[in-house]
DRENTORRO-863483 format. One record per residue: residue in one letter; z, x, y of N, C-alpha, C, O, CB in turn; chain; residue number from 1. Coordinates in steps of 0.05 Angstrom, whole numbers, plus 32768, in hexadecimal, padded with zeros to 4 digits. Glycine has a CB too. Example, Ala and Ser with C-alpha at 12.3 -4.5 7.8 and 13.67 -1.06 7.14 Angstrom:
# DRENTORRO-863483
A / 809C / 8108 / 7F8E / 809C / 80F6 / 7FA6 / 809C / 8108 / 7FBE / 80A9 / 811D / 7FBE / 80B5 / 80E2 / 7FA7 / A / 1
S / 808E / 8101 / 7FD3 / 808F / 8111 / 7FEB / 809D / 8102 / 8001 / 80A1 / 810C / 8017 / 8072 / 811A / 7FF4 / A / 2
This chain:
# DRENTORRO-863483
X / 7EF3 / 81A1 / 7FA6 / 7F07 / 818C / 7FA9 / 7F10 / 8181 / 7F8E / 7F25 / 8174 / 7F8A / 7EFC / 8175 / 7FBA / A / 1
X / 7EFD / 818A / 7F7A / 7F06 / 817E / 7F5D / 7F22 / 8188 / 7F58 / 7F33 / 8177 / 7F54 / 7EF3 / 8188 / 7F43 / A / 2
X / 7F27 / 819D / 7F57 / 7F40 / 81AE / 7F52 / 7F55 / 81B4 / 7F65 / 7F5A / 81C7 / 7F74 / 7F39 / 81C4 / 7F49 / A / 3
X / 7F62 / 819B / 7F5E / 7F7B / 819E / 7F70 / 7F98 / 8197 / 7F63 / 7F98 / 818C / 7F4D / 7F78 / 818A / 7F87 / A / 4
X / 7FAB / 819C / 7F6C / 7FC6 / 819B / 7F50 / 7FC8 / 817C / 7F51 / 7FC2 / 816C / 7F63 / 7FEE / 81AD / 7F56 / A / 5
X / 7FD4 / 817A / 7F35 / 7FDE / 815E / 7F34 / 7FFE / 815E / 7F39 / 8009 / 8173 / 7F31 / 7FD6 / 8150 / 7F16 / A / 6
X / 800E / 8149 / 7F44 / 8022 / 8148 / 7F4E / 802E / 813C / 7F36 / 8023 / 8137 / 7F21 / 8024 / 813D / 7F68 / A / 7
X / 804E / 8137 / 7F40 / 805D / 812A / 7F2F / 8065 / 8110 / 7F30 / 807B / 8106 / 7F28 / 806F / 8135 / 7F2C / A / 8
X / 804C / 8102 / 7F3D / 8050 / 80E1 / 7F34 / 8032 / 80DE / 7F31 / 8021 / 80E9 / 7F3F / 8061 / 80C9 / 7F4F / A / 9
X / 802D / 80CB / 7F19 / 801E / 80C8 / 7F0F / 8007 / 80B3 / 7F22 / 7FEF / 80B7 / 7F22 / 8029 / 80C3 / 7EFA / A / 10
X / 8016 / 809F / 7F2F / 8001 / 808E / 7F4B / 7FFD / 80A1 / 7F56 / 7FE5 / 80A5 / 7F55 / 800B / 8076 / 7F62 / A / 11
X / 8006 / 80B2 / 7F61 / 7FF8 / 80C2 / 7F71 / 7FDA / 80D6 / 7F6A / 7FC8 / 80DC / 7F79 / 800D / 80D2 / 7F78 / A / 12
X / 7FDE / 80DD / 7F4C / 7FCB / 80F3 / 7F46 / 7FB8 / 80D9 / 7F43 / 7FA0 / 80DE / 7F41 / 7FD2 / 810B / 7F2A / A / 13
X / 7FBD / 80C1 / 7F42 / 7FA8 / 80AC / 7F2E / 7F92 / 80A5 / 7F4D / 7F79 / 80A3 / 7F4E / 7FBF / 8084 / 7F1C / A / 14
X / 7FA3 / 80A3 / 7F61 / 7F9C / 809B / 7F82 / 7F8A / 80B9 / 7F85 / 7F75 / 80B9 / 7F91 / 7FBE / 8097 / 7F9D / A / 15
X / 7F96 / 80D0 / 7F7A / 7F87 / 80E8 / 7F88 / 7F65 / 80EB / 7F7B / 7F4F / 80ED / 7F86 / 7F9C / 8106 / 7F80 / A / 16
X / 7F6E / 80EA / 7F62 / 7F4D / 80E0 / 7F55 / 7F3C / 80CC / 7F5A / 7F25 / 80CF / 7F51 / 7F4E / 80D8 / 7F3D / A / 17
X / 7F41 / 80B9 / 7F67 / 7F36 / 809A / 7F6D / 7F28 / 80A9 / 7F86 / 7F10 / 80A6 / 7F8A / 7F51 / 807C / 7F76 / A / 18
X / 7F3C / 80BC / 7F99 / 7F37 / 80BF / 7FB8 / 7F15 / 80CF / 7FAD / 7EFD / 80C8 / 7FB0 / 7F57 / 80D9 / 7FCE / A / 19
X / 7F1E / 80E2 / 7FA2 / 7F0F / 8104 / 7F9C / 7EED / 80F2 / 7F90 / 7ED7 / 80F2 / 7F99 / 7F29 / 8121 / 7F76 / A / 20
X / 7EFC / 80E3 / 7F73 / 7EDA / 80D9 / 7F77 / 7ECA / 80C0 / 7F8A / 7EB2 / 80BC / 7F88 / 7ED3 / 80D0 / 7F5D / A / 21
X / 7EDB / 80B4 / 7F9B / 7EC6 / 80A7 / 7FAB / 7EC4 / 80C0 / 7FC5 / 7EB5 / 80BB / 7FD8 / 7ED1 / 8083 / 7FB6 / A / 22
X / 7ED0 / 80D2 / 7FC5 / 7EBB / 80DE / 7FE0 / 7EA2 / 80E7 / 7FC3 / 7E8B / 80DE / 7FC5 / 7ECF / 8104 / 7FFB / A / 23
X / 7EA7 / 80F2 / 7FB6 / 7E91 / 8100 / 7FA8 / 7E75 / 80E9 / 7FA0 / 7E5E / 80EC / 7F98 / 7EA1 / 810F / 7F8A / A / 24
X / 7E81 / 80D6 / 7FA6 / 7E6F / 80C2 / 7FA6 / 7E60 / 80B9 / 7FBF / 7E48 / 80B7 / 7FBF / 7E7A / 80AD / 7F9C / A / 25
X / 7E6B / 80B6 / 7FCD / 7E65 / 80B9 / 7FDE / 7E50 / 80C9 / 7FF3 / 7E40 / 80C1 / 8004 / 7E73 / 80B8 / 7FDD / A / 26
X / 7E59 / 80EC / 7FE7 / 7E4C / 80F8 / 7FEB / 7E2C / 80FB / 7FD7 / 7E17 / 8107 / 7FDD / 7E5D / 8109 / 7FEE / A / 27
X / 7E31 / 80EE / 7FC2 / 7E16 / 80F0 / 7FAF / 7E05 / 80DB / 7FBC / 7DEE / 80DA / 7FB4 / 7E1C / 80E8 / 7F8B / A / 28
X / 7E0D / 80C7 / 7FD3 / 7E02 / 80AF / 7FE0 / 7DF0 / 80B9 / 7FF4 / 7DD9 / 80B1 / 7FF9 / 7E18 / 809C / 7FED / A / 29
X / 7E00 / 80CD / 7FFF / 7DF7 / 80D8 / 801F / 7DDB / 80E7 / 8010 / 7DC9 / 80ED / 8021 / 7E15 / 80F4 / 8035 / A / 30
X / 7DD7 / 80EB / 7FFD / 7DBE / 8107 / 7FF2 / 7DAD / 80EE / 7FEF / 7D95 / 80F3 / 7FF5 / 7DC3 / 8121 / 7FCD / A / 31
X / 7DB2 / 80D1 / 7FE7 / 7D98 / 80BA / 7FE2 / 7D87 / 80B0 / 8006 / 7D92 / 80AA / 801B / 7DAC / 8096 / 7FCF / A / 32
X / 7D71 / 80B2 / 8000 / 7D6D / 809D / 8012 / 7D6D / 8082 / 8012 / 7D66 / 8078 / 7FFD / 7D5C / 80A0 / 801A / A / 33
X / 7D72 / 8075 / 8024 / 7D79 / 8053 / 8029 / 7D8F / 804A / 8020 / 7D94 / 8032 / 801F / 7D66 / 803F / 801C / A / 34
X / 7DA5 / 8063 / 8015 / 7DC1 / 805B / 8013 / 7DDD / 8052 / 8028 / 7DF5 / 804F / 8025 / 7DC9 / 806E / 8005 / A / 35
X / 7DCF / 8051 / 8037 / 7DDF / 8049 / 8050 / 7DF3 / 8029 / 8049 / 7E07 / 8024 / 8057 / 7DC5 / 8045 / 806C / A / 36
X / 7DED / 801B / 8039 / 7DF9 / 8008 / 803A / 7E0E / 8008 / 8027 / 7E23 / 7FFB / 8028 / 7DE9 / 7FF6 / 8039 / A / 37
X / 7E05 / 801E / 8011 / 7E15 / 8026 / 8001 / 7E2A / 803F / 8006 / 7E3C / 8042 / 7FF5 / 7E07 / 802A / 7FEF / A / 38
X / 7E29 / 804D / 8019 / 7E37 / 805F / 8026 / 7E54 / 804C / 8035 / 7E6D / 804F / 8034 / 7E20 / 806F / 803C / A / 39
X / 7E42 / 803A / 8042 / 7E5C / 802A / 8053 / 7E6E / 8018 / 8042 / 7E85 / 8011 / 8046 / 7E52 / 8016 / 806B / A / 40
X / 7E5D / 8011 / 802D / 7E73 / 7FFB / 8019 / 7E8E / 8019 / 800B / 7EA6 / 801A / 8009 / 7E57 / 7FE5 / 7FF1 / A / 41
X / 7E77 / 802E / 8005 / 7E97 / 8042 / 8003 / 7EAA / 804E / 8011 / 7EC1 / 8056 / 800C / 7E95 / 8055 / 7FFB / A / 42
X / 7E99 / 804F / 8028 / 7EAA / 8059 / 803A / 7EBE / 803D / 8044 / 7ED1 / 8042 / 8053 / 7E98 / 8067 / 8052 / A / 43
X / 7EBC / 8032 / 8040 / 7ED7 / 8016 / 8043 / 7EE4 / 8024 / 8027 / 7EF7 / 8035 / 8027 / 7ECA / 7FE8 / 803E / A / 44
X / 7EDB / 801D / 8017 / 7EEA / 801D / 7FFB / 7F07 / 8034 / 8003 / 7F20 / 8030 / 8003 / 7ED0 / 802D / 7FDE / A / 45
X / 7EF1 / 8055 / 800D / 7EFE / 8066 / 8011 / 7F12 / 8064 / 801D / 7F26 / 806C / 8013 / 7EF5 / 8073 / 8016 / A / 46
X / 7F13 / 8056 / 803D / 7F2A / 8053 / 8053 / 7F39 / 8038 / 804A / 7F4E / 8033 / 8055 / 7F1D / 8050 / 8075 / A / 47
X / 7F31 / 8027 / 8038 / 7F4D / 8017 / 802A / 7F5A / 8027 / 8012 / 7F72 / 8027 / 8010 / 7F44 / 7FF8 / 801C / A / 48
X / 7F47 / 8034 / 7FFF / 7F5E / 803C / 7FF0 / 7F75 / 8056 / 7FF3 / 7F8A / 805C / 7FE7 / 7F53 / 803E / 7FD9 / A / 49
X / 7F61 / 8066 / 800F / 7F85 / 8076 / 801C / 7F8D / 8064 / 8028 / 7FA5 / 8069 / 802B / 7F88 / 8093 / 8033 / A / 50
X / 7F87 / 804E / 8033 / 7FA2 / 8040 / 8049 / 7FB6 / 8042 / 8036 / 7FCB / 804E / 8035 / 7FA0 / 801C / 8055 / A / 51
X / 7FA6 / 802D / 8020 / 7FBB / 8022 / 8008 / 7FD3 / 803E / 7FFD / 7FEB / 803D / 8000 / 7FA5 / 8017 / 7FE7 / A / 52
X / 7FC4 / 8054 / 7FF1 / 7FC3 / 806B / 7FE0 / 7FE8 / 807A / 8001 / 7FFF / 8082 / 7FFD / 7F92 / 8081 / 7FDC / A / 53
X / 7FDC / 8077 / 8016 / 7FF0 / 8081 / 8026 / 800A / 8064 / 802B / 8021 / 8067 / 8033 / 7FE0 / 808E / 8045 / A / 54
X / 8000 / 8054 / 8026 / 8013 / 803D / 8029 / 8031 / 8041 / 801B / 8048 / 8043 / 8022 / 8005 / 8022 / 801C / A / 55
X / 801F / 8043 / 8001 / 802D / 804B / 7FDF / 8040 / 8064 / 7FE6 / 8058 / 8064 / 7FE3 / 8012 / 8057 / 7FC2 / A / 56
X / 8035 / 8072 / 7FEC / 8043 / 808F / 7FF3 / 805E / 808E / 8000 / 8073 / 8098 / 7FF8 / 8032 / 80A0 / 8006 / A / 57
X / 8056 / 807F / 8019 / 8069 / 8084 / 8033 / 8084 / 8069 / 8028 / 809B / 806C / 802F / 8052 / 807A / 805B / A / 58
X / 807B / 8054 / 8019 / 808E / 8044 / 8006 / 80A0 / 8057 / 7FFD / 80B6 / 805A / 8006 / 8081 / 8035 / 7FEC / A / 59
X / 8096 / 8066 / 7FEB / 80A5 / 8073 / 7FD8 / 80B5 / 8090 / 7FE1 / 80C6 / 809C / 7FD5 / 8093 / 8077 / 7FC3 / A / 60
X / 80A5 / 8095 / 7FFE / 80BA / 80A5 / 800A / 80D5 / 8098 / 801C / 80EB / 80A2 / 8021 / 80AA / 80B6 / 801B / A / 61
X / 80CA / 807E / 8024 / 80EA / 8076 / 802C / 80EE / 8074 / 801C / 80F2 / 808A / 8010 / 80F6 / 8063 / 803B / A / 62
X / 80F0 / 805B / 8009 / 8101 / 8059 / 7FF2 / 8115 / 8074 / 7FEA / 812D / 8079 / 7FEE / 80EC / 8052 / 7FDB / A / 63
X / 8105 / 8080 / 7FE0 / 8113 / 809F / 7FDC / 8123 / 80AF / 7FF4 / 8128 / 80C7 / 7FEF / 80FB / 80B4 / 7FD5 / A / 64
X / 812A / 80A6 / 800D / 812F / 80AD / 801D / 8123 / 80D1 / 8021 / 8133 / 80E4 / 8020 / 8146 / 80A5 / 801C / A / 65
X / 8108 / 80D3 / 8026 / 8104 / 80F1 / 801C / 80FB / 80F8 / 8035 / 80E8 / 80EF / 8041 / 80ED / 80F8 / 8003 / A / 66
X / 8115 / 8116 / 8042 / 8112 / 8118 / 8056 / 80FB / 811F / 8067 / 80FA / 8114 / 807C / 8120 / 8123 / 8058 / A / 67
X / 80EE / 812B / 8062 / 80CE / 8135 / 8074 / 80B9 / 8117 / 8072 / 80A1 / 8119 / 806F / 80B8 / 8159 / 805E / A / 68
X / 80C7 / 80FA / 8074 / 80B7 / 80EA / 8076 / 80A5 / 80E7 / 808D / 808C / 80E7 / 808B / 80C2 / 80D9 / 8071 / A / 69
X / 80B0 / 80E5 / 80A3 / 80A3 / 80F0 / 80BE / 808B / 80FE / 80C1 / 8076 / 80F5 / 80CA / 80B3 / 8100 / 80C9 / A / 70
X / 8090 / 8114 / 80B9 / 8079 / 8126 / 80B3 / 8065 / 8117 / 80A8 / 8052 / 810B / 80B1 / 807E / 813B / 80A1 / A / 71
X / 8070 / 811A / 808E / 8055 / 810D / 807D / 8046 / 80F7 / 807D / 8031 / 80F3 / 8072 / 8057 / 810A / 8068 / A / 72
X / 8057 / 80E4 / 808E / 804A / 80CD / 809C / 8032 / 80D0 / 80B3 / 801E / 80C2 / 80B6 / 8060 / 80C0 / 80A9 / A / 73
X / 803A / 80E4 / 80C3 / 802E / 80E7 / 80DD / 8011 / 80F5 / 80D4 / 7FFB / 80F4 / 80E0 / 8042 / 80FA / 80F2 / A / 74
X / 8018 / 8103 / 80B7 / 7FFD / 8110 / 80B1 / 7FE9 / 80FE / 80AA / 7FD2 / 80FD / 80B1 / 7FFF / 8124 / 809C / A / 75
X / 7FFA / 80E9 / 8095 / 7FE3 / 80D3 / 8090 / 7FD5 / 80BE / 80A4 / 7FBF / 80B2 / 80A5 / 7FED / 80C3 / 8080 / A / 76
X / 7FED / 80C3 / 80B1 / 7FDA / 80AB / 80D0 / 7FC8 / 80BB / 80E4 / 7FBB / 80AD / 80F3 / 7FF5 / 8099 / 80ED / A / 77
X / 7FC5 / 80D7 / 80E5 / 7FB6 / 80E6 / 80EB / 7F9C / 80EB / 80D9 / 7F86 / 80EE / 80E4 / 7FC5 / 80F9 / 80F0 / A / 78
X / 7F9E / 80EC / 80B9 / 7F87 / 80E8 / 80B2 / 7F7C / 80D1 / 80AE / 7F64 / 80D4 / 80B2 / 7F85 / 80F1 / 80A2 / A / 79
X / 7F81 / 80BA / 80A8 / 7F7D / 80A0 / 80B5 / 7F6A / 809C / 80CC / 7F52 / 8097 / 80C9 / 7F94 / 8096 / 80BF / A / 80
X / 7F77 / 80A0 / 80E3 / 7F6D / 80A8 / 8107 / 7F4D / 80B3 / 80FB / 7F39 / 80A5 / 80FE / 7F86 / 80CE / 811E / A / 81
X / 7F4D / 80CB / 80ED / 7F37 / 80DF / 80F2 / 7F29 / 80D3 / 80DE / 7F11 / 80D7 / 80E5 / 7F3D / 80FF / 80F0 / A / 82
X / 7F2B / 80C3 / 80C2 / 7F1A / 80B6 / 80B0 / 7F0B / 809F / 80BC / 7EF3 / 809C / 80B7 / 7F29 / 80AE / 809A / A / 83
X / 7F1D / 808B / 80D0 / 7F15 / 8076 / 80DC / 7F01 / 8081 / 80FC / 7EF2 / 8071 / 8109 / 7F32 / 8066 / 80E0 / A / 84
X / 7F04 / 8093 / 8100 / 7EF0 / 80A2 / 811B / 7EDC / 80AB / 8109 / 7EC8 / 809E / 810D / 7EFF / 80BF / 8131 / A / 85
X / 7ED9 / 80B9 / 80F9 / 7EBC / 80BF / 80E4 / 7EAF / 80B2 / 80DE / 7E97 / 80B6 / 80DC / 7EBA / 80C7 / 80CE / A / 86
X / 7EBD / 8099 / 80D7 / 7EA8 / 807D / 80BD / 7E9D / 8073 / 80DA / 7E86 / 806A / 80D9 / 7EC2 / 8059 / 80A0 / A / 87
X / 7EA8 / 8073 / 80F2 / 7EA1 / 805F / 8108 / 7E8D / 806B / 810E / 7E79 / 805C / 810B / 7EB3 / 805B / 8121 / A / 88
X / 7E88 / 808D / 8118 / 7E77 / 8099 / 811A / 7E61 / 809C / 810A / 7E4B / 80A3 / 8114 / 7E7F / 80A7 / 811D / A / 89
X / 7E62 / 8097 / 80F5 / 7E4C / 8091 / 80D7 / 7E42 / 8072 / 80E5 / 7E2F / 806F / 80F4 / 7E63 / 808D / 80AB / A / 90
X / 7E50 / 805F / 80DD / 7E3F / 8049 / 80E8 / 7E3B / 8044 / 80FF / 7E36 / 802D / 8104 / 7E45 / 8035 / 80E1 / A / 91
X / 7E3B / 8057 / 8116 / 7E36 / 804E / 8134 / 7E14 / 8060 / 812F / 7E00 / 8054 / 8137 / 7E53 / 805C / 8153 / A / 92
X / 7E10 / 807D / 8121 / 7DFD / 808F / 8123 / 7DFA / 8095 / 8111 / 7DE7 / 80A6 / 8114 / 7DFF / 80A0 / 812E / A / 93
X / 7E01 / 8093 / 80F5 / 7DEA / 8090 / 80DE / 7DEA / 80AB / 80D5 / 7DDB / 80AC / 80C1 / 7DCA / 8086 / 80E7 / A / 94
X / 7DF4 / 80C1 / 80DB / 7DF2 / 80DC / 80D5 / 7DF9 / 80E9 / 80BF / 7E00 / 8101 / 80C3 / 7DFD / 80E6 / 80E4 / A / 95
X / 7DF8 / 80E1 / 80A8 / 7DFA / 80F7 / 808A / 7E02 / 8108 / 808E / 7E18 / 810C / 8085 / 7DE5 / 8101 / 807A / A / 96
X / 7DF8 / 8117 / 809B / 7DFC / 8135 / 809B / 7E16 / 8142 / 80A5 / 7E23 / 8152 / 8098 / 7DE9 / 8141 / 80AA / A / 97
X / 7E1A / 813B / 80B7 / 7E3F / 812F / 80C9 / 7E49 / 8129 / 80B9 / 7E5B / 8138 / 80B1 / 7E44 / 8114 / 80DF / A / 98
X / 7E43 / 8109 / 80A5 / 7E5E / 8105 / 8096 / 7E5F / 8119 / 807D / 7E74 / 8124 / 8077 / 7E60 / 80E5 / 808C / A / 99
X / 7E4B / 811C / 8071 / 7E49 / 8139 / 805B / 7E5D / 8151 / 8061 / 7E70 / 815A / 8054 / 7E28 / 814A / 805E / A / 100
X / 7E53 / 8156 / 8079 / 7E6E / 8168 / 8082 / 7E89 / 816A / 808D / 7E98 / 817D / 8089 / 7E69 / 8172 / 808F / A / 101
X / 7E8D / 8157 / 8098 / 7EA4 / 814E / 80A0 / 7EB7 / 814F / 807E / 7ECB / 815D / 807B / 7E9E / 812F / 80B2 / A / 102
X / 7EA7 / 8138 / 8063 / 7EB2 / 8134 / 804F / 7EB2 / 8156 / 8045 / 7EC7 / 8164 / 8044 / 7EA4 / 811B / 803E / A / 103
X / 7EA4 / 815B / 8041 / 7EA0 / 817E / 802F / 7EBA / 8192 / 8040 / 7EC9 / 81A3 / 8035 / 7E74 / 8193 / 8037 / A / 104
X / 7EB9 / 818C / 8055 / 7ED1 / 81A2 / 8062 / 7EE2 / 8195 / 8066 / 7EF8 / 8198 / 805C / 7ECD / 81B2 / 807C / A / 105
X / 7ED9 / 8182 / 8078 / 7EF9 / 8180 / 8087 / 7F0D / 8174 / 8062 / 7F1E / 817D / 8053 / 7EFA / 8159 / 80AE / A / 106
X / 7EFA / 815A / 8064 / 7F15 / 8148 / 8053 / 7F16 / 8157 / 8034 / 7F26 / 8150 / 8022 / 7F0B / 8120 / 804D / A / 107
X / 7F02 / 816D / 8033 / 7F11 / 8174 / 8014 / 7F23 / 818D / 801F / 7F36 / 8194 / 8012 / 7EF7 / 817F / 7FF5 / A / 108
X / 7F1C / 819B / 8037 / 7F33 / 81B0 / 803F / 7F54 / 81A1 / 803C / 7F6A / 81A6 / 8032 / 7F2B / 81BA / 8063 / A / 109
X / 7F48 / 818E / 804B / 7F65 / 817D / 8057 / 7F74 / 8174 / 8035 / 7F8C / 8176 / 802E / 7F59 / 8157 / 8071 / A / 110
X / 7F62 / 816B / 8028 / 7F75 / 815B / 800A / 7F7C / 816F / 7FFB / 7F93 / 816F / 7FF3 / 7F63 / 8145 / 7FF3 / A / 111
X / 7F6C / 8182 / 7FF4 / 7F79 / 8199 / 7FEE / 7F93 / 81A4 / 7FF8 / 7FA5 / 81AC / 7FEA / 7F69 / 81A7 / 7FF4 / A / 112
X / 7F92 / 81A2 / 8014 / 7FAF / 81B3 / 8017 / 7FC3 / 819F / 8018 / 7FDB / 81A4 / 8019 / 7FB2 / 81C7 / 8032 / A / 113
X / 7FB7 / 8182 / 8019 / 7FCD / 816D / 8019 / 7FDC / 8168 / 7FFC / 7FF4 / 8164 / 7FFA / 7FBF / 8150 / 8022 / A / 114
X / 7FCC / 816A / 7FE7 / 7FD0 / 8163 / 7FD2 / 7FE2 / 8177 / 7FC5 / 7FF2 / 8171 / 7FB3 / 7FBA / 815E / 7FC9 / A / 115
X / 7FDE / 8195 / 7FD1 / 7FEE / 81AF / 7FCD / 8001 / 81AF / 7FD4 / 8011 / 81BB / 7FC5 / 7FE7 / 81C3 / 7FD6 / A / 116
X / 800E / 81A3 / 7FEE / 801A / 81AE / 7FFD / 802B / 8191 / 8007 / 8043 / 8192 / 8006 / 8007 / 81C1 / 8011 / A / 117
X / 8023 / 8180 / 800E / 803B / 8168 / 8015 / 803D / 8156 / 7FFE / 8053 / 814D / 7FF6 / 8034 / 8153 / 8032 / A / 118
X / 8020 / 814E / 7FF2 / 8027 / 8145 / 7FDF / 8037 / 814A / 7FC9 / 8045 / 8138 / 7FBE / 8019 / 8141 / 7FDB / A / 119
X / 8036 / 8164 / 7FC0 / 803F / 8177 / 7FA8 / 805E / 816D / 7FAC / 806B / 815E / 7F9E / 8037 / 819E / 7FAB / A / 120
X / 8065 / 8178 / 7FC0 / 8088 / 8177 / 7FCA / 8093 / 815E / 7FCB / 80A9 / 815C / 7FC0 / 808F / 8181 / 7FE9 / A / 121
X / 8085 / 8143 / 7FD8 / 808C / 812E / 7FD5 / 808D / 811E / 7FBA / 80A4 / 811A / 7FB1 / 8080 / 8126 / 7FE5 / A / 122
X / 807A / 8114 / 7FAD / 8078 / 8119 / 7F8D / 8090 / 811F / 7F78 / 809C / 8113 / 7F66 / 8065 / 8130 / 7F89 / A / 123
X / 8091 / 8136 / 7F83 / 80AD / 814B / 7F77 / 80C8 / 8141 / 7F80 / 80D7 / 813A / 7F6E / 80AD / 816C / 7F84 / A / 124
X / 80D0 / 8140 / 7F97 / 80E6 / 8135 / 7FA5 / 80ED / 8113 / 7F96 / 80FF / 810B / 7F88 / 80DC / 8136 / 7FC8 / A / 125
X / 80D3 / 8105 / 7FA2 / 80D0 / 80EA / 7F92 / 80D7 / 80E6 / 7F72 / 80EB / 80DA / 7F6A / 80B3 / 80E4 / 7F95 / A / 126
X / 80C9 / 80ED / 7F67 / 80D1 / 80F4 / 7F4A / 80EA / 80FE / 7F3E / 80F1 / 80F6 / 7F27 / 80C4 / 8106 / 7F42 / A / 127
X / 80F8 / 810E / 7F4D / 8116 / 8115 / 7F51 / 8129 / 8103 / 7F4C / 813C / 8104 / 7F3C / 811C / 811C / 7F68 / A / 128
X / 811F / 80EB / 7F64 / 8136 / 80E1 / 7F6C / 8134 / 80CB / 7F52 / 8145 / 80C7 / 7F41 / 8136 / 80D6 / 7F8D / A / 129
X / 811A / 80C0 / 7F54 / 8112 / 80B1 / 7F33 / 8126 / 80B2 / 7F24 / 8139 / 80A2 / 7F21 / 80FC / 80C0 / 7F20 / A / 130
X / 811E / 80CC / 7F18 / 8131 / 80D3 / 7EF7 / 814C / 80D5 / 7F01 / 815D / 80CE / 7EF1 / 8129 / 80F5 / 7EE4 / A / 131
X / 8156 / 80DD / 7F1D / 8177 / 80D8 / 7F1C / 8182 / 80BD / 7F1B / 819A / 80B9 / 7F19 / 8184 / 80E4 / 7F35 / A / 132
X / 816E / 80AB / 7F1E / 8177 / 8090 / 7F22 / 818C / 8082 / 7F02 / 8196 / 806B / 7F02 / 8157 / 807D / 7F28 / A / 133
């Protein structure tokens, strides 16, 4: 998950690093024992700073009127949905091992191709409209 492109707005790559090391922190939490209390203070950290981190985004795609907003909205309130069903599941059952994996596959599969692939284009488009201003 370390290596992923950096886009062409600079909040964004700054939000993508912030994201990348609190899971990795996170995950260095889940390997301690009796870190449970410290797992959940990050895992908030984690699901406020994408609310925020997609807030920022979806701003700057209206603003920019940038057509595939839709899309890229629906993706973030879908990972949202599935970040906020995990952390619930972590503090209803306590399971490391679940959230270890869930974070190692799903959400670095998922930022990876987000960061490649909607982010990259949006960024770009955004930045566009920037410098024509």
């Amino acid at each position: 998950m370390k290596n992923y492109p950096q886009v062409a707005l600079e909040f964004m790559n700054q939000d993508h690093a912030e994201f990348v090391a609190l899971v990795y922190t996170i995950l260095e939490l889940l390997e301690a024992p009796s870190s449970e209390p410290a797992v959940d203070l990050k895992l908030s950290w984690l699901l406020a700073h994408t609310r925020h981190h997609f807030a920022e985004e979806e701003r700057k795609m209206q603003e920019t009127h940038f057509p595939p907003y839709l899309m890229h909205k629906m993706e973030h309130d879908r990972v949202l949905a599935d970040m906020e069903s995990h952390i619930e599941d972590w503090l209803a059952k306590r399971d490391a091992v679940a959230l270890q994996n869930w974070m190692q596959k799903d959400v670095a599969s998922w930022f990876l191709t987000h960061v490649a692939t909607m982010d990259f284009v949006t960024a770009g488009f955004i930045a566009a409209q920037q410098h024509a201003k």
